[in-house]
N, C-alpha and C positions, 0 to 999 in steps of 0.2 A: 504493500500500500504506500500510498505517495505520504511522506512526512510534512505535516499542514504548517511547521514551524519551517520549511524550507523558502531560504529568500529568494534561493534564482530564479529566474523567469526566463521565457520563452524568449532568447536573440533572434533581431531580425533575421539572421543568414538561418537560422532554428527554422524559425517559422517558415521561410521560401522554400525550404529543402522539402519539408513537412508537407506543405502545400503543393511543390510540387512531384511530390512523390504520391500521393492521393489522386492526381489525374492522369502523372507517366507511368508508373510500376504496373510490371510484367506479370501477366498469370502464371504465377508457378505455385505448382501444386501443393508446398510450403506455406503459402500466404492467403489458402482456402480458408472460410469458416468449417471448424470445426477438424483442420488437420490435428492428429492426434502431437501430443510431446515424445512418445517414440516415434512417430515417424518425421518431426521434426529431430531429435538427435540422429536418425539414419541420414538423413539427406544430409547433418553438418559433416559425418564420416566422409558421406562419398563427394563432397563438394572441396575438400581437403585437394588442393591439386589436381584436379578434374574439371571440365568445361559443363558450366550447366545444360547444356544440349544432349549430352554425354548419360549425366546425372537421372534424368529426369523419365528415362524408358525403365532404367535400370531401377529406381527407387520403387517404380510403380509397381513391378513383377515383384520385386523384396518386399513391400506390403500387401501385398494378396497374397503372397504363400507365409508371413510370417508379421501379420497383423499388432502381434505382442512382443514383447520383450520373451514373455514363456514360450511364447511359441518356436522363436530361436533356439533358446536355450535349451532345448528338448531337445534336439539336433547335432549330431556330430560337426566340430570344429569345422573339416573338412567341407560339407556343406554349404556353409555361406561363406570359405574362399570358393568353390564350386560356381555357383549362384553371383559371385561376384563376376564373375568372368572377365573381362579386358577392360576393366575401368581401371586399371594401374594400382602401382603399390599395394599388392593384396595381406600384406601387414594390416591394412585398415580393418580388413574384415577379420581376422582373430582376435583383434581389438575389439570390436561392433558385438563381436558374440561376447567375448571374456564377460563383457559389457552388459549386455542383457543375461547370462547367469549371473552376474552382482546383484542386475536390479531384481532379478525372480527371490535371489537367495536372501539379499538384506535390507530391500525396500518393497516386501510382497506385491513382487510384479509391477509395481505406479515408478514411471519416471520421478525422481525426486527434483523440486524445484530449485532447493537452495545452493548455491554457488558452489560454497566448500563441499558440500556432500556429491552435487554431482562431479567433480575436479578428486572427489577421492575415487573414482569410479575408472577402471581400464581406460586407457586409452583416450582420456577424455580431458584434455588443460585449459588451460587459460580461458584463451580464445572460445572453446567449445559449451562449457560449460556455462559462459556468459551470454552465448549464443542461445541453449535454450533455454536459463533459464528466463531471456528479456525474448522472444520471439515467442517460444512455445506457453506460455506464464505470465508475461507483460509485466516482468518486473523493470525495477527502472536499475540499469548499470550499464555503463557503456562497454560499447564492442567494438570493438576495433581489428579491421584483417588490411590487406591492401590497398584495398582501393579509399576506404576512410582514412590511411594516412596520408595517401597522394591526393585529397581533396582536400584535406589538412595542411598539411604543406605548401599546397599553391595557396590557397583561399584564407589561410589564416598567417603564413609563415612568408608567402610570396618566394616558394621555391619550385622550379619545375619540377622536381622528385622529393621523395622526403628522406631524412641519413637513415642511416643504420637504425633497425627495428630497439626498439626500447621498451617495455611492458610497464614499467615506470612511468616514462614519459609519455607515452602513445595514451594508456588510461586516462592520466590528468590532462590531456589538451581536450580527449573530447568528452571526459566527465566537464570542463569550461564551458562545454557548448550545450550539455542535453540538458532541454528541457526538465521542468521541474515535475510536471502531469503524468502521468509512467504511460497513456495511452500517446503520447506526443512524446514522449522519449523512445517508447517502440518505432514508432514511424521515424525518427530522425537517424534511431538506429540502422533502420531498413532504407532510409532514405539516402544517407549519406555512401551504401553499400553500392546502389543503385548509383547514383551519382556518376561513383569511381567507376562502375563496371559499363555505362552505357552511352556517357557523355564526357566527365573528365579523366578521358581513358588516359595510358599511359604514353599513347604515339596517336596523332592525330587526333588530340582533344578538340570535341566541337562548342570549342567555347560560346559561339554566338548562341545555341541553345543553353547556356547554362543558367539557372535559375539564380543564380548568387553572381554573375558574372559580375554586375555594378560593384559588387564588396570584393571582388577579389583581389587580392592583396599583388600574386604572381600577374595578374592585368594591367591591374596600375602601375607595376615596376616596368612593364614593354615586355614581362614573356623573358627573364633573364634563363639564361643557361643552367643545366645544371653545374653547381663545381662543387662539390662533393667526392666520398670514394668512388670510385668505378667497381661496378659489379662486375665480379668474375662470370667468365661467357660460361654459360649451359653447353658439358662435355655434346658430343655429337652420339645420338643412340643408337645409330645403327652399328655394329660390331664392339658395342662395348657391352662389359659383364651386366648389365642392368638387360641388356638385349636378349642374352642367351638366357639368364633366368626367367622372362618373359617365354624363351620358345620351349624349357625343359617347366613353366608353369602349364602352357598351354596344354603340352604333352600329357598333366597329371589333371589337368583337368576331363580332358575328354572321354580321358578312362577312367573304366567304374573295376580295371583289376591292378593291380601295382605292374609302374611300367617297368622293363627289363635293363637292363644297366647299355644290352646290344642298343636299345630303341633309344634311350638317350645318349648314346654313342654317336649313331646317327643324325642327329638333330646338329651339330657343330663342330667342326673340324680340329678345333685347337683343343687336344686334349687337357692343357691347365687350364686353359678358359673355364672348360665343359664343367673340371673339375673344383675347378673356385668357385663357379655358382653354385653348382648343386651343394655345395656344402656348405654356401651362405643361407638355402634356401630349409636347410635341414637345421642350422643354427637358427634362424629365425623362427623354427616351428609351423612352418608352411610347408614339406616335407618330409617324410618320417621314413624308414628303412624299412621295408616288407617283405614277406616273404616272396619269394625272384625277383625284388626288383627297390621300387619305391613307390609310394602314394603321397594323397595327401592325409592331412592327421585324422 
């Protein structure tokens, strides 16, 4: 509940986002009435590094066959990396279940709302747990991912990027900004998300649509350059060890018997390679040793 002794109030650049996030925001199946709080923590799982285009086939099939947290958690491991199929980093999904056995075994089945209790839950930080419990809950705490700090950064900071991530400092600039009303702190939450993701993108920001454009700070400087650190460039993934784990995952997904050490022999020519994944993939518990062969857990 909103604290009625709070002084802040709604900043104009608050309210334009707010307002204009109520006429531009996207149908995603997240922002229905009546989305459940588990299916809002799945989608923050598979939205982790994933394209919401991506996201949004995949979440739908994972809520009809697995509507609950229990209904998960009744399921071998293996299953929902199975059911995850090519959404990447399938670490997420043995997290996502660990996740719903937590919540079946020490919060009888109900997402729990509260911050710290959901952040003691698998796989679940910061970020995530802020996420449902101000989206799924409409508590009032700021959230903060990329794209609210690059809307941050220009419109409040006047930078074209914003430095090096800070959990610290990212919190407090946009707890400065949210709303005091928790149903206009969700929206600003979601607004300022939207924002980042569909106008002040990262390359070819369409400033003239932007709802805050008159207050932008990076406008009125002329659009300065970034001079900041330089981010290190994104390895190339074709022929690298994330690639081969991807073709020796495909491999264990499609079979329902453990594959043969011959059949991922064949999958990739560099025997260290072969062999440094597969036993990244058995370290990580997305793989496990079987009789002739391997599976998944």
């Amino acid at each position: 509940m909103s604290d009625p002794d709070r002084t802040v109030a709604t900043s104009p650049l608050a309210r334009e986002v707010v307002d204009w996030f109520a006429e531009n925001k996207r149908d995603l199946p997240w922002r229905r009435p009546g989305f459940s709080a588990w299916g809002t923590l799945v989608s923050e799982f598979m939205l982790q590094q994933t394209p919401v285009s991506r996201v949004i086939p995949r979440l739908e099939q994972w809520l009809e066959r697995w509507p609950t947290p229990g209904d998960l958690a009744s399921v071998p491991p293996g299953e929902a990396v199975r059911a995850w199929d090519r959404l990447g980093y399938p670490r997420r999904a043995l997290w996502l279940h660990a996740c719903a056995v937590a919540i079946s075994e020490r919060h009888g089945g109900v997402v729990p709302h509260d911050v710290d209790t959901l952040k003691a839950l698998p796989g679940v930080g910061e970020y995530t747990a802020r996420a449902v419990a101000a989206f799924a809950f409409g508590r009032r705490h700021p959230v903060v991912d990329t794209n609210v700090r690059r809307v941050i950064a220009r419109a409040v900071d006047g930078q074209g990027e914003p430095g090096p991530p800070s959990t610290r400092r990212d919190l407090a600039a946009m707890e400065a900004l949210l709303p005091a009303d928790e149903s206009d702190a969700q929206s600003f939450n979601a607004g300022a998300m939207e924002l980042g993701a569909i106008v002040c993108t990262a390359r070819a920001p369409r400033c003239d649509a932007c709802p805050i454009r008159e207050r932008c700070a990076w406008r009125r400087a002329g659009y300065p350059a970034y001079d900041g650190p330089v981010r290190a460039r994104q390895k190339t993934y074709e022929g690298s060890d994330r690639h081969v784990r991807g073709l020796i995952m495909r491999e264990l997904r499609a079979a329902h018997v453990p594959v043969t050490a011959a059949e991922i022999e064949a999958l990739w020519p560099d025997a260290a390679q072969r062999s440094r994944a597969l036993a990244g993939l058995v370290a990580d518990g997305l793989a496990v040793a079987a009789e002739g062969g391997y599976s998944l857990p």
